[in-house]
N, C-alpha and C positions, 0 to 999 in steps of 0.2 A: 351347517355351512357358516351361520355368521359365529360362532364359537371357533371352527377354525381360520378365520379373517381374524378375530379378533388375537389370536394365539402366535398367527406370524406374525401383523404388525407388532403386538409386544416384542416377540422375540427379535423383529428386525431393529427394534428400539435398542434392545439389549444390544445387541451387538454392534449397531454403529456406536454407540455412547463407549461401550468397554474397550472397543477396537480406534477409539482416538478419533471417529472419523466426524462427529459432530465436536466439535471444540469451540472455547469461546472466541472468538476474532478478535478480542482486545489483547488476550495474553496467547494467542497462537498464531504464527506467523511461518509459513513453507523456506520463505527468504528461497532465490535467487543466488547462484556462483556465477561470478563474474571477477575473473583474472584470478582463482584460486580459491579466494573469499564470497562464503556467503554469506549477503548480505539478507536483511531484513527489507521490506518491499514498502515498511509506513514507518512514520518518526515515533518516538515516545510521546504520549500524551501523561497521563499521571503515573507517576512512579511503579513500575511494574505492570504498564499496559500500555497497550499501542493505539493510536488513531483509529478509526475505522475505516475512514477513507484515504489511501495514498497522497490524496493532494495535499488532505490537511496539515496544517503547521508543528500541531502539536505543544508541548509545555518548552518552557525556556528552562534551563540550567546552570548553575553555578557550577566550577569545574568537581568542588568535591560531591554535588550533588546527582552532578551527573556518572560518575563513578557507578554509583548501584544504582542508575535509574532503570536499566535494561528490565526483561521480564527473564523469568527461568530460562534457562539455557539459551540466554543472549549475555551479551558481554558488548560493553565501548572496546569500537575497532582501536588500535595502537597507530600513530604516525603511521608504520610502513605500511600497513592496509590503506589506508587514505593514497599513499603514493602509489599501491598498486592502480586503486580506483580510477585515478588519474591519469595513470601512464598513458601517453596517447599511442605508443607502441602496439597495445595489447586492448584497450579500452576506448570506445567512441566516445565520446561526449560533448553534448551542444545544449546551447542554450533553448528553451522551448517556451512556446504558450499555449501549447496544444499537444497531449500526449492524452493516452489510452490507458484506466487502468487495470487493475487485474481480471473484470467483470466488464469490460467491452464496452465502457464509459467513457463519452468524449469529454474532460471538465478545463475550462480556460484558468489558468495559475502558472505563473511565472517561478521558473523554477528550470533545474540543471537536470536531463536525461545520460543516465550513463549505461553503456551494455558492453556487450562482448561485440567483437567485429562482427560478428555475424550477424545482433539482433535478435538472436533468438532470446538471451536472457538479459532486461536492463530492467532500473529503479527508477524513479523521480524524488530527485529532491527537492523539496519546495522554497524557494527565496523566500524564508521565513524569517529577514534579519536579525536583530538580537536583541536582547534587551541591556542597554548600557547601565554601568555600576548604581545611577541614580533611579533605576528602575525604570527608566523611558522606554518604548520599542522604538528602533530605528531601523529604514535601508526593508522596511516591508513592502515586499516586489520586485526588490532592487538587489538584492545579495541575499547568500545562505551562510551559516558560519554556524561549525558540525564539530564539537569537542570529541579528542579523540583522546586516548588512555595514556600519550606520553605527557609525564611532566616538564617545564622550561623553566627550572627555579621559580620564581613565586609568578610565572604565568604558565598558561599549560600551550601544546601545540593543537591544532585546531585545520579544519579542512574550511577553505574559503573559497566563494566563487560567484561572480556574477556575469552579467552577461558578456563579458569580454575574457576573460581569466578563469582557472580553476588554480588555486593554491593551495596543497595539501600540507604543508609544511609551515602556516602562519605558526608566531608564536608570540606576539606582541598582546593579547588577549590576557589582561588580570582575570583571576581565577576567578574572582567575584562578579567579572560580565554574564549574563546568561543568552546562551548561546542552545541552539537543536541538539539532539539527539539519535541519533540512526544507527542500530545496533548491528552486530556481527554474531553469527552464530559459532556456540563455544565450541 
């Protein structure tokens, strides 16, 4: 009896691990479709891994850094994904201090919820301000500001939003501020 307990759990091992279904949480992410675009559901923390938890901030980027910061088979959204996100046509989105994340956790973070009208699929993004050219953090609690893959001559465009505004189209951002990360699946 315990030789065959011990032969299914192996083999139940075996097969969730080769079947994908144990994965690491820093570099695997279901991501979310909302308006066409899947999105990823945590920010970038270090370069090819993601947060653990939804709310957190994550690492700041420089726009060429931010380029390959995504993990495997993510990629930086482009301007018009950011304008999808936005569109309030097709997309809710509000200011929050209180949202749910993917594990049925209530966490207080100031931060922008976006979904589909219906609710059933949305993200949080966390007002994680940015870090200005001299290396300071600023606008932490207070605004998000989310590099996105188009260039604007020597700034790049960038998704922006605080408690009043979402603008997915800034572009006044030197490439050298560092700014969040929230990736798109390729």
């Amino acid at each position: 009896m315990k030789t065959k307990i011990l032969f299914t759990t192996i083999l139940s091992i075996f097969l969730f691990t080769s079947c994908g279904i144990f994965k690491n949480s820093k570099t695997h992410d279901k991501g979310v479709v909302i308006n066409g675009v899947t999105w990823a559901t945590r920010n970038v923390d270090n370069i090819g891994t993601f947060v653990s938890n939804p709310k957190d901030d994550g690492k700041y980027y420089t726009y060429e850094e931010a380029q390959n910061a995504c993990p495997i088979g993510w990629r930086l959204p482009t301007r018009e994904e950011f304008e999808k996100l936005s569109n309030k046509d097709k997309v809710t989105n509000k200011w929050g201090t209180r949202t749910c994340d993917i594990y049925s956790t209530i966490f207080d973070v100031e931060g922008r919820i976006f979904a589909n009208k219906t609710f059933i699929n949305s993200i949080f993004l966390p007002a994680a301000g940015d870090r200005a050219n001299c290396g300071t953090l600023v606008n932490l609690n207070r605004s998000g500001s989310y590099w996105s893959s188009t260039p604007n001559g020597i700034n790049g465009f960038y998704l922006y939003f605080d408690e009043w505004s979402v603008e997915p189209n800034r572009y006044n951002e030197y490439r050298g501020g560092g700014l969040s990360v929230r990736c798109v699946a390729k």
